[in-house]
C-alpha positions as CSV (number, residue, x, y, z in Angstrom):
1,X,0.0,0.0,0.0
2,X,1.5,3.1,-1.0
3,X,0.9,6.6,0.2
4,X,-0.3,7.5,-4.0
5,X,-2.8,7.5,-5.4
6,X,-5.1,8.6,-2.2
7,X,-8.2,7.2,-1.1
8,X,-11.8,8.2,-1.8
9,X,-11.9,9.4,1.5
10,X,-8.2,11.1,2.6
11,X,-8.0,13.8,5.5
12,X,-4.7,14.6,4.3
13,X,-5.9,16.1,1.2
14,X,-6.0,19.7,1.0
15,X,-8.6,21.8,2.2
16,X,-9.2,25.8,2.3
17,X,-10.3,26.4,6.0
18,X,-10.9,30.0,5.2
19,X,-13.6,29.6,2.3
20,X,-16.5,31.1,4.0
21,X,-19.6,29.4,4.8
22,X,-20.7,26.6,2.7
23,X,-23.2,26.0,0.4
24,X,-24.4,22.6,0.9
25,X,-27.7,20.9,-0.8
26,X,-29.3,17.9,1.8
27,X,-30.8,14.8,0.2
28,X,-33.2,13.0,2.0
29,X,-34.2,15.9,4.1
30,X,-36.8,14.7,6.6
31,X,-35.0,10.7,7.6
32,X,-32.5,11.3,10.7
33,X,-29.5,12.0,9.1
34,X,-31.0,15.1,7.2
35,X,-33.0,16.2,10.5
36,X,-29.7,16.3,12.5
37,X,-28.0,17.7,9.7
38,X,-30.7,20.6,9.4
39,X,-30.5,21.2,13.2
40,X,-26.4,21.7,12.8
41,X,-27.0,24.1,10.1
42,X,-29.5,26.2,12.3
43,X,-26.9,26.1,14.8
44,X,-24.0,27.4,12.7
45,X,-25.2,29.9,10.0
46,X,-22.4,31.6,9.9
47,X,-21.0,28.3,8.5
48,X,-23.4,26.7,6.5
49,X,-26.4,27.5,4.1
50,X,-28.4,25.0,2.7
51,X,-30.0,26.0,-0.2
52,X,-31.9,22.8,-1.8
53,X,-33.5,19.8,0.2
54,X,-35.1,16.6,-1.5
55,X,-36.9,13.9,0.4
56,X,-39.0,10.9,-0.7
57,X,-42.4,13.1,-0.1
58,X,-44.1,11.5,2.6
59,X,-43.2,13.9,5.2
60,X,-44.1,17.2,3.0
61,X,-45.6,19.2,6.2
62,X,-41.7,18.9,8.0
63,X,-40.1,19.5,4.1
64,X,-42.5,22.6,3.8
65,X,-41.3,23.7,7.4
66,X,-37.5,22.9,6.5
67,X,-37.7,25.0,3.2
68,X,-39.1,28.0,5.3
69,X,-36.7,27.6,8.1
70,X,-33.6,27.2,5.7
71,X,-35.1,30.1,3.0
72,X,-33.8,27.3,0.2
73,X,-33.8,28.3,-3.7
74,X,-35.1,24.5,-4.7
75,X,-37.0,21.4,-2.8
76,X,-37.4,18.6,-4.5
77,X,-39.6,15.1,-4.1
78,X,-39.5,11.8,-5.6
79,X,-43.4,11.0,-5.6
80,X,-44.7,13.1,-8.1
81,X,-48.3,12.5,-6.6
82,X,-47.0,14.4,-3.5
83,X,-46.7,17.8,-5.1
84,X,-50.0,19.3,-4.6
85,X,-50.1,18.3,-0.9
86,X,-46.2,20.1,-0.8
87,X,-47.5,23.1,-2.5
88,X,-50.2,23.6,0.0
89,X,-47.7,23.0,3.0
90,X,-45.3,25.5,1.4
91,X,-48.0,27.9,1.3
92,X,-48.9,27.8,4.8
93,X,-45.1,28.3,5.7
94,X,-44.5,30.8,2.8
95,X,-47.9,33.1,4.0
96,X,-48.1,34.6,0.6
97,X,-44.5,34.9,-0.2
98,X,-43.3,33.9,-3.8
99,X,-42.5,29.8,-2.7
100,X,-39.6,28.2,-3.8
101,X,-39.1,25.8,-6.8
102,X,-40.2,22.2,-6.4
103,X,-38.5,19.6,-8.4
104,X,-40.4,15.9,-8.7
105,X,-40.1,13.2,-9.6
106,X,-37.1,10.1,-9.6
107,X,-34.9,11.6,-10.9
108,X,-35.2,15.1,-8.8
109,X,-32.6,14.1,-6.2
110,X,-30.2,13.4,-8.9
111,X,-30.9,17.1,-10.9
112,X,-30.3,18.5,-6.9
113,X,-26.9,16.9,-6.8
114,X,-25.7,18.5,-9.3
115,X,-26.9,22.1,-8.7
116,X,-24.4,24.6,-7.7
117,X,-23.0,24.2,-4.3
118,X,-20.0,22.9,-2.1
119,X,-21.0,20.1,-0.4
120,X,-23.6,17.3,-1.4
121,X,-25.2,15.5,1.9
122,X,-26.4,12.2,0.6
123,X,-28.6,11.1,3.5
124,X,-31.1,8.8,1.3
125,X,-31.4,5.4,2.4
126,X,-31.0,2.4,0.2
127,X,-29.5,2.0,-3.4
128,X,-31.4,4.5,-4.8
129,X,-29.1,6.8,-3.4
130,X,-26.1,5.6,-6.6
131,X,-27.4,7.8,-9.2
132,X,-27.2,11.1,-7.1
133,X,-24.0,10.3,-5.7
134,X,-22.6,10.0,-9.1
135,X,-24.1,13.1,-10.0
136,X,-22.4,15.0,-7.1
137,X,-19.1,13.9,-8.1
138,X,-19.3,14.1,-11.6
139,X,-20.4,18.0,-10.8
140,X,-17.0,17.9,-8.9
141,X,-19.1,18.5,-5.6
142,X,-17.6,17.5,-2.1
143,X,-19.6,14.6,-1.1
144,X,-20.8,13.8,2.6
145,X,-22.0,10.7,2.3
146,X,-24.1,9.2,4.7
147,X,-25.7,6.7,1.9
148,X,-23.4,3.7,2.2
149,X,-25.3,2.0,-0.5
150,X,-24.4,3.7,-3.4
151,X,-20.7,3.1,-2.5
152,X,-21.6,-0.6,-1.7
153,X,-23.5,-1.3,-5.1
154,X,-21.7,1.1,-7.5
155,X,-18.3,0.9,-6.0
156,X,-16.4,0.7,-8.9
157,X,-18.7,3.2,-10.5
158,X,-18.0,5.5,-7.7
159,X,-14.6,4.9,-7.8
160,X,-14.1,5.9,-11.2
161,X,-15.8,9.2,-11.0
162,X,-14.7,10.1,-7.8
163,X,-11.7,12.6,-7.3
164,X,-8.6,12.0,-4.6
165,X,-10.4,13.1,-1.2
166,X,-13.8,14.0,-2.6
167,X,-15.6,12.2,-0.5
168,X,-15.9,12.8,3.6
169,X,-17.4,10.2,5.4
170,X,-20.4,10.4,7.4
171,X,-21.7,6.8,8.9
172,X,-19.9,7.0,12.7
173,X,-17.6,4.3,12.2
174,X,-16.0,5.3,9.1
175,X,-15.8,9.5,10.1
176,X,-14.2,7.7,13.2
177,X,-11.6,6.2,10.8
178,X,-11.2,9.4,9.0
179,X,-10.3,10.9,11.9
180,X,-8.0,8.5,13.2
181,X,-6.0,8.2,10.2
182,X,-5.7,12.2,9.9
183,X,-2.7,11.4,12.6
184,X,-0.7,8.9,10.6
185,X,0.8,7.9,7.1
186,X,-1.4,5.2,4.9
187,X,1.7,3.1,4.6
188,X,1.8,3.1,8.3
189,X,-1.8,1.7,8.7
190,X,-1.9,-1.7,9.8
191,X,-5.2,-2.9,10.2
192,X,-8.4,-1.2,10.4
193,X,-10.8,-2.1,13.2
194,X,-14.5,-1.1,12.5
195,X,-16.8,-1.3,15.9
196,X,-19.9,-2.7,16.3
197,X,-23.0,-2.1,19.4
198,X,-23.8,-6.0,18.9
199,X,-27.3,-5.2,18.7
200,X,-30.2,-6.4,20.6
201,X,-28.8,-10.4,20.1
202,X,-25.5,-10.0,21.5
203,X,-24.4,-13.4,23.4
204,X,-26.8,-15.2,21.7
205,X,-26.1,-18.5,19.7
206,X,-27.9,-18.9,16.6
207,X,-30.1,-21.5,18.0
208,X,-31.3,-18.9,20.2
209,X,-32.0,-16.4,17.5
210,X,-34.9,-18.6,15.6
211,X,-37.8,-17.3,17.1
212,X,-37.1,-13.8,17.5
213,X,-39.5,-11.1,16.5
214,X,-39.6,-7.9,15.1
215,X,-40.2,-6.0,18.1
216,X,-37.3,-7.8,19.6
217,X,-35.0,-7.1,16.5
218,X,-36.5,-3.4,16.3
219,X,-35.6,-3.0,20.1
220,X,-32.0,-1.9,19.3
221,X,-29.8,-0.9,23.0
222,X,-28.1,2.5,21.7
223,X,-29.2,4.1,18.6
224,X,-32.5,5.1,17.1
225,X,-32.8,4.4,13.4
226,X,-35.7,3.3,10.7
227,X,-36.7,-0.1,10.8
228,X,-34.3,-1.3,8.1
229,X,-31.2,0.0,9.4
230,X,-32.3,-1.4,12.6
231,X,-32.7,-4.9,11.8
232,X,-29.4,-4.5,10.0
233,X,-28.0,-4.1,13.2
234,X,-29.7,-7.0,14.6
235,X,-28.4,-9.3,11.7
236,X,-25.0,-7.3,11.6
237,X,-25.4,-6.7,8.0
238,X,-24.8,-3.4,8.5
239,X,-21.1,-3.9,9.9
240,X,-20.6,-6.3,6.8
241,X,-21.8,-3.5,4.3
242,X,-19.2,-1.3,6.5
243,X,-16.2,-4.0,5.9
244,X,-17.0,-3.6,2.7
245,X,-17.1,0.5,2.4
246,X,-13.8,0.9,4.2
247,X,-11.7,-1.6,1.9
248,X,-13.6,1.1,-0.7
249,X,-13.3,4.2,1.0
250,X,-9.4,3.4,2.5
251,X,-7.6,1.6,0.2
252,X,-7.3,-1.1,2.9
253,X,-7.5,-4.7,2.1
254,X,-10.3,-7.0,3.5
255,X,-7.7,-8.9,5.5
256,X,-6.6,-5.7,7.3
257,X,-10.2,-4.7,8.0
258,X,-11.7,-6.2,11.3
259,X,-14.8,-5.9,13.5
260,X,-15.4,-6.2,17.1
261,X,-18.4,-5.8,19.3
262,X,-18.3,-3.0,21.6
263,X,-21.9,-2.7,23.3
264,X,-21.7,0.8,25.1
265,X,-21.1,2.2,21.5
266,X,-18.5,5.1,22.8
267,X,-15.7,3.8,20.6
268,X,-17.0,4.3,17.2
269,X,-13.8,2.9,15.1
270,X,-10.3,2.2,15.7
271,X,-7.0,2.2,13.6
272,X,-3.9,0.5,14.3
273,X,-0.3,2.0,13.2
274,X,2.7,-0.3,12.3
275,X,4.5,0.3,15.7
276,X,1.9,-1.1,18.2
277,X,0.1,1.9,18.5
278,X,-4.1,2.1,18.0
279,X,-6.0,5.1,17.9
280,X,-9.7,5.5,18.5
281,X,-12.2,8.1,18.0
282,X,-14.9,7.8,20.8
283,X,-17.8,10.6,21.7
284,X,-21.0,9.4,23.1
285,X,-23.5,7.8,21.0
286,X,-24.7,11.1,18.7
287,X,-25.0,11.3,14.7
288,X,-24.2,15.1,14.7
289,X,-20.9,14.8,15.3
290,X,-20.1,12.8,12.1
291,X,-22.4,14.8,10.4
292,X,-20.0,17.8,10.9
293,X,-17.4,16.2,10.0
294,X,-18.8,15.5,6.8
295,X,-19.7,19.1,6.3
296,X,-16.9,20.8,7.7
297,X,-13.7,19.5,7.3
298,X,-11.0,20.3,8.1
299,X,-12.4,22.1,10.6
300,X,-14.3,21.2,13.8
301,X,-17.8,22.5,14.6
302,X,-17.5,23.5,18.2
303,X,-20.7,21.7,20.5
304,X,-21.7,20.3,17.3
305,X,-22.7,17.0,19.4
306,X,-22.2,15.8,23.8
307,X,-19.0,15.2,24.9
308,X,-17.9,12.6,27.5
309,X,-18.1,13.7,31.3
310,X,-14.7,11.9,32.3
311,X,-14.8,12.7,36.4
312,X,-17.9,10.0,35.8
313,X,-16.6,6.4,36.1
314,X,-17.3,4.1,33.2
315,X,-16.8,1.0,31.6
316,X,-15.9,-0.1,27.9
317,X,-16.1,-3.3,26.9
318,X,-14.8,-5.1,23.6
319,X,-16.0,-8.6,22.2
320,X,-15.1,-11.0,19.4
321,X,-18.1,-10.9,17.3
322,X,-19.3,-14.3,16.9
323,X,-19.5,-15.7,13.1
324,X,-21.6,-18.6,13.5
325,X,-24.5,-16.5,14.9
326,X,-23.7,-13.7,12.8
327,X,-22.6,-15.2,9.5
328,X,-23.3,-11.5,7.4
329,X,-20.2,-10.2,8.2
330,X,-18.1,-13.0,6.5
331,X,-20.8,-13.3,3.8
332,X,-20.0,-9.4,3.0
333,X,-16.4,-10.0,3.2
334,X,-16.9,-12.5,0.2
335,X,-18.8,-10.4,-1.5
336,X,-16.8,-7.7,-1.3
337,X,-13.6,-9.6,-2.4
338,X,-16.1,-10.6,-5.7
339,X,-16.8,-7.3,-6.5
340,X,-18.2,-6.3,-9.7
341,X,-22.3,-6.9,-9.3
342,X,-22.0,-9.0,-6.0
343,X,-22.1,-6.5,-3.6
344,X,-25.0,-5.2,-5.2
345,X,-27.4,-8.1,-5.0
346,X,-26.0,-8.7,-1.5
347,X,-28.0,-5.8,-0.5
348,X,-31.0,-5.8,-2.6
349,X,-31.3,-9.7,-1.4
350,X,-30.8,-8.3,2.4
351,X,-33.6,-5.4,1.6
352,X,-36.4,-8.0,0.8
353,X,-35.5,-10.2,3.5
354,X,-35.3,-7.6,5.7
355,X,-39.1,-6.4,4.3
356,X,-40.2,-10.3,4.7
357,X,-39.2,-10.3,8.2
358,X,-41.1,-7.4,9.3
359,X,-43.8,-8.6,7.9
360,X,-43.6,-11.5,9.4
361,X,-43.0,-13.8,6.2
362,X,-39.5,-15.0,6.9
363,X,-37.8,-16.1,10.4
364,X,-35.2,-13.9,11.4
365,X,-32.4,-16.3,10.5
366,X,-33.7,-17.0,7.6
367,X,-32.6,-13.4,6.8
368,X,-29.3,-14.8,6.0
369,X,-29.9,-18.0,4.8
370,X,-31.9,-16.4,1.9
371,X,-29.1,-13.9,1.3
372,X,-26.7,-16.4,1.0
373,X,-28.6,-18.3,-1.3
374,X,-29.7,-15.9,-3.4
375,X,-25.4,-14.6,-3.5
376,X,-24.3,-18.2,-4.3
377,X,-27.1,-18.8,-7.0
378,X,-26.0,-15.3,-8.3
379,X,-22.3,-16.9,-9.0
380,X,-19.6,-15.3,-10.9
381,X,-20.3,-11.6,-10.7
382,X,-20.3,-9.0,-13.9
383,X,-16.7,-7.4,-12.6
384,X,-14.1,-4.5,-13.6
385,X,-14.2,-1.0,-15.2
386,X,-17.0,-2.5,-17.5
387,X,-19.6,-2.4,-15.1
388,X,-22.4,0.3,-15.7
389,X,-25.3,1.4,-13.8
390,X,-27.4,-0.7,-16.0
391,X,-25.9,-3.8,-14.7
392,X,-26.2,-3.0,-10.9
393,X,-29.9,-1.6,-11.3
394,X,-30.1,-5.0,-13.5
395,X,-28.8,-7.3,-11.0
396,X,-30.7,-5.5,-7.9
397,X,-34.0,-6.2,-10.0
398,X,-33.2,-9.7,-10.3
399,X,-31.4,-10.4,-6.7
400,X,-35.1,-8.5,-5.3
401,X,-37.1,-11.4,-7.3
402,X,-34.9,-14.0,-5.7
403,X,-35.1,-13.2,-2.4
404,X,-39.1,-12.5,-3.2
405,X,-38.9,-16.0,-4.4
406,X,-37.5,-18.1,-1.7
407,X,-39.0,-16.2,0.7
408,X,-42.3,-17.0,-0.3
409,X,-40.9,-21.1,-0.4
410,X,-39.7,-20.7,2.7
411,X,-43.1,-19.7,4.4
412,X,-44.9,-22.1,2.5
413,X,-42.5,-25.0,3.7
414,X,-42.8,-23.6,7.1
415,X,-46.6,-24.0,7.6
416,X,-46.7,-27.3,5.5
């Protein structure tokens, strides 16, 4: 590993700290990473304007209230059939004053990504977060990026459009990364260890996990998320999707890449040097301080999030994560080493598993079991520089169908 070419995501790379307050446009406005994002914003105006917003549209009373609290020039929704009920809520917030222009439609988050402005803040959730990402950095935008999908599915898509350093982390573990590796050469980097709450199943077999419900998976210990993120937690398929961005994001490979469960969630990733030495970022469970990171490096937002009370006693504890009750880790790892489409029917698989299980059509272990059937049935994956949007949006349609399929068999068989 050599310290050339950098990495997606580099905090040695350049920055201007005396720019002036920053222009940034917020995708996926009204889910939690665009809230908290919103309220840092309020909190710093002398740092930050936002001046666009997009969300899916089913929130259009908080967008409305967002676009009048922001005074943005755009807001943009994907559901088209939304826009009548967003004009009306504008109008209420607006009282009569000219209202700003709404965008609509699927491809309105894209147009947004590529409007004038410094940084992008893709907070979307899922894989339909690629085609604005690629849009922000085609438009040579600084990206935040909060959507790890895009970078999961379209990797080397993202990769190939993406400049040295153009893209700042924003998921906690991999800003805690960023941080840790501001203090050292890459060539000195010897592994990276990504850290993980456990979720609700920690210490559990995998004999114990069969007859888990939703609630229980839903009932996570330190963070408050949407249902799918949640359950990702529970599985751990969110810590194999994060193996997975870091080897992208870093440069690192997959056998220097490492997870271990750490249940208070105060250590949010760690990096160990070539001379013993590890480093590890750790702040109290809080999204807004990643979040500023993402849209203010290289400098610090002061009180952008809590910080430890240290004259309080505490205790940190660190676990081997187990594989056999959590196989999605290793399954990501393979996936991952496949490239190409793999990593991209990985996660569409997980999404309608994850949709089965919440509505109670598929046992939670047979999250992964689907997964990993639909992966190995998927085989030798479209790989290299030829891979185009088409084929991920391609494969995602037909890993979706899969998992559809055998979920459906699996019920069947169940209550046979």
């Amino acid at each position: 590993m050599s310290d050339s070419p950098a990495p997606l995501a580099d905090p040695h790379i350049a920055f201007d700290p005396a720019e002036g307050r920053r222009d940034v446009v917020v995708l996926g406005s009204t889910g939690s990473i665009g809230t908290q994002a919103i309220d840092l914003v309020l909190r710093n105006p002398d740092r930050f304007r936002v001046t666009a917003l997009s969300a899916a549209g089913g929130r259009v009373g908080l967008l409305a209230e967002q676009a009048r609290r922001l005074s943005v020039r755009t807001v943009a929704v994907a559901r088209e059939d939304t826009v009548p009920a967003l004009r009306e809520a504008l109008a209420a917030q607006y009282g009569g004053e000219p209202l700003p222009e709404i965008l609509a439609g699927p491809d309105a988050a894209t147009e947004l990504a590529a409007s004038p402005c410094h940084t992008v803040l893709n907070g979307i959730t899922g894989s339909i977060g690629l085609a604005p990402t690629l849009a922000a950095l085609s438009a040579g935008r600084t990206l935040a990026l909060a959507n790890k999908e895009s970078l999961i599915v379209g990797g080397p898509l993202v990769k190939a459009l993406a400049g040295p350093g153009q893209i700042i982390p924003v998921d906690s573990e991999h800003a805690a990364l960023f941080q840790a590796l501001a203090a050292g050469k890459r060539s000195d980097v010897r592994k990276l260890v990504v850290t993980a709450s456990g979720g609700p199943f920690r210490g559990r077999t995998k004999d114990e996990l069969a007859d888990v419900t939703p609630a229980d998976a839903l009932a996570h210990p330190t963070w408050a998320m949407g249902p799918v993120i949640t359950v990702n937690s529970a599985t751990l398929v969110n810590k194999g999707l994060e193996v997975i961005e870091a080897h992208l994001l870093y440069d690192i490979p997959f056998s220097r890449i490492e997870v271990v469960v750490h249940p208070q969630s105060y250590v949010h990733s760690m990096v160990e040097f070539t001379d013993g030495s590890t480093l590890a970022q750790a702040t109290p469970p809080d999204m807004r301080g990643p979040i500023a990171i993402g849209l203010g490096w290289p400098q610090r937002v002061p009180d952008a999030a809590p910080a430890f009370d240290w004259t309080k006693a505490s205790t940190w504890e660190f676990y081997p994560l187990d594989p056999e009750a959590f196989p999605s880790v290793g399954l990501a790892r393979h996936v991952g080493e496949l490239g190409g489409t793999a990593p991209a029917v990985f996660n569409a698989a997980n999404e309608e598993c994850v949709d089965a299980f919440l509505a109670g059509r598929l046992p939670f272990n047979g999250i992964m079991e689907t997964v990993t059937e639909v992966v190995t049935e998927h085989g030798t994956p479209r790989a290299g520089t030829s891979l185009t949007v088409s084929d991920v949006l391609e494969a995602e349609t037909w890993a979706r169908t899969r998992a559809r399929e055998l979920a459906v068999k699996a019920t069947a068989e169940a209550r046979a």
